[in-house]
N, C-alpha and C positions, 0 to 999 in steps of 0.2 A: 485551558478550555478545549473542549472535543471537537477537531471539524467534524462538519456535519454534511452527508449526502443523502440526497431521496432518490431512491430507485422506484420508475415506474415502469410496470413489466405485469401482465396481466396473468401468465403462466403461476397462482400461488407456489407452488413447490420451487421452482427456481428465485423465485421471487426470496422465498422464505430463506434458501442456501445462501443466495448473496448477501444476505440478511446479518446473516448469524457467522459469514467470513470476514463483511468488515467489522462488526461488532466485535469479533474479536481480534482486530487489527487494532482498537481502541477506539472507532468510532462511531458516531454518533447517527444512527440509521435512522431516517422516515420512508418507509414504502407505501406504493401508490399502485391497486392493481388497475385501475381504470384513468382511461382520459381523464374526465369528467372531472374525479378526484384527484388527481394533479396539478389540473387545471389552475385550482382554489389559491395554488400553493407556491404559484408562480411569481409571484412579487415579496415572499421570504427571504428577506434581505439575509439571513443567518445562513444559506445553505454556501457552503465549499464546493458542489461539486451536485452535477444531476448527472445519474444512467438510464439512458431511454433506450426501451422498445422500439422500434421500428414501426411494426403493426401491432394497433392499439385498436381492434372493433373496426365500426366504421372507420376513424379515426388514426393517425400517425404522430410516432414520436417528431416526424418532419414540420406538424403543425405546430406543434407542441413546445418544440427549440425555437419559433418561430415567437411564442406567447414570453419563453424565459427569456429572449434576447433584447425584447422591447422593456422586459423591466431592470433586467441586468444585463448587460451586455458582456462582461467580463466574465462571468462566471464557466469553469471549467463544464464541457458535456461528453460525455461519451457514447455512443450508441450500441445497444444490442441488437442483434438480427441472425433470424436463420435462413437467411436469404445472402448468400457470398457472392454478391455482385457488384459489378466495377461502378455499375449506375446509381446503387446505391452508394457507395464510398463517397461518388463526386459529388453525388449534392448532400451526404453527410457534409461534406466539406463547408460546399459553397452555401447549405445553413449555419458554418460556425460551430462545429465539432471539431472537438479535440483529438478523439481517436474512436474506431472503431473494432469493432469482437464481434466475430461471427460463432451462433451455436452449433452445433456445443462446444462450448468452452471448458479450459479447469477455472475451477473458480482461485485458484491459486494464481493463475497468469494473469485474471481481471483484476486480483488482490494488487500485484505487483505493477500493472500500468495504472491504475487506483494512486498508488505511493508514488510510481514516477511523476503524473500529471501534479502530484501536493505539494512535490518537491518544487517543480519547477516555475510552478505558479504563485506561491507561498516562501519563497526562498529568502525572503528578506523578512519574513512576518515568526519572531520568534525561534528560527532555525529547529523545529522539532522535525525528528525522526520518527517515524513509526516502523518497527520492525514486530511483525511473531506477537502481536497483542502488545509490546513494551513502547514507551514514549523515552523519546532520550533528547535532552534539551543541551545542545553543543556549545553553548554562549553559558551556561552554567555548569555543566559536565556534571547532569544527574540521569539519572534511569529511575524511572517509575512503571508501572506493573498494572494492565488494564483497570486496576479498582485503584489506581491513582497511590498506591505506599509504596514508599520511595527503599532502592534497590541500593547497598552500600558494597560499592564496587572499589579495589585498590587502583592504581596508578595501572598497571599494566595489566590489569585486566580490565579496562576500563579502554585499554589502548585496542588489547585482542580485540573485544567488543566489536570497534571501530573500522577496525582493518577488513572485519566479515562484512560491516553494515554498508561501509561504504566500495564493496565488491562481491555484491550480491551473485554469487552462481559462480563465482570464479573457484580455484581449489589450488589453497595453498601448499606446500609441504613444512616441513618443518623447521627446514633451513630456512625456507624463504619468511616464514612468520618471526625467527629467531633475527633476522637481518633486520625484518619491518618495524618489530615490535620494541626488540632489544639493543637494536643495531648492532653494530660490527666489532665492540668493544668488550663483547659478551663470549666468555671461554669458557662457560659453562655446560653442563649439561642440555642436549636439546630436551628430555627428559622437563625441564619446566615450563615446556609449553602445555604439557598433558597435564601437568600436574596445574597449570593455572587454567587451561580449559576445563578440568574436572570442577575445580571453583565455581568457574563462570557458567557451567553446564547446573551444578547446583543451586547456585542461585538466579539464574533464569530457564528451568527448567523447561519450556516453552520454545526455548529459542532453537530454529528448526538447524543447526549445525551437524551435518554428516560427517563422520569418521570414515577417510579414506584408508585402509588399511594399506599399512607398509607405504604410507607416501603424508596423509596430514589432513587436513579438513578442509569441507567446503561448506557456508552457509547456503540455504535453498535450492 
């Protein structure tokens, strides 16, 4: 099942970007360009996660967190604002937010505190990963593919996978993936890293992995 978050953000265009970046992280998007219409939406037992505006018209997302809290209280919020003040942050807080993103943002860094807050909040509910549109379920050790068909990964590519997902930004070498992956036991060529990342690069074509030339790779 897809978590599901509603962004209300009345700027359409941004609205629309954030839209179509978690959709393609594999989730399940409702947006809301107005209060009003948000409003409705607020006792939606199904939502994962809301990203609010700040200034909403007459109106604020500070009212607004104020309406989700009295019917969920647990549910993750995050706030957007282009307004990078301290006054704002604290009583983001002291409403019961999660984290705050000042614009402009990349929608790639909201993508990435989006996944850390699911992680942390969600860590017992099923253990899914969302990586690059892919869902990888760690209690089963499957990978499936934004339209839900299932990705059939070997043993050690399934390990590489892993080593990226769960060190987002970091940059391996070859050595170091050959120790992680293969451990120490391994006198082979480093040569089968490239060649099982070639693999894993084919069959998750998607998945945002840099080639460090002359040193190894780093995802994101």
């Amino acid at each position: 099942m897809k978590r599901v978050i509603s962004i209300v953000e009345d700027e359409r265009d941004l609205n629309e970007l954030v839209k179509r970046y978690l959709e393609k992280e594999g989730y399940e998007v409702r947006s809301y360009l107005t209060f009003d219409d948000a409003a409705i939406h607020t006792d939606d037992d199904d939502v994962h996660l809301w990203i609010l505006d700040i200034m909403l018209g007459d109106k604020s997302g500070f009212d607004l967190i104020e309406e989700i809290r009295q019917k969920n209280p647990d549910v993750p919020v995050i706030f957007m604002s282009a307004r990078d003040k301290e006054f704002d942050r604290i009583i983001g807080l002291e409403k019961g937010s999660d984290d705050y993103i000042t614009k402009p943002f990349s929608p790639k860094e909201l993508v990435l505190r989006v996944n850390n807050i699911m992680r942390r909040t969600y860590r017992n509910d099923n253990e899914i990963i969302r990586v690059d549109g892919y869902m990888i379920d760690e209690a089963k050790r499957t990978v499936t593919d934004s339209s839900g068909a299932s990705i059939d990964l070997s043993t050690k590519e399934y390990e590489l996978l892993m080593l990226f997902v769960k060190n987002t930004g970091t940059a391996f070498s070859r050595d170091q993936i050959l120790e992680q992956v293969w451990e120490t036991n391994y006198y082979g060529s480093d040569r089968v890293v490239d060649d099982t990342m070639r693999r894993l690069r084919k069959k998750m074509p998607d998945l945002n992995i840099h080639t460090i030339y002359g040193f190894g790779y780093r995802l994101g």
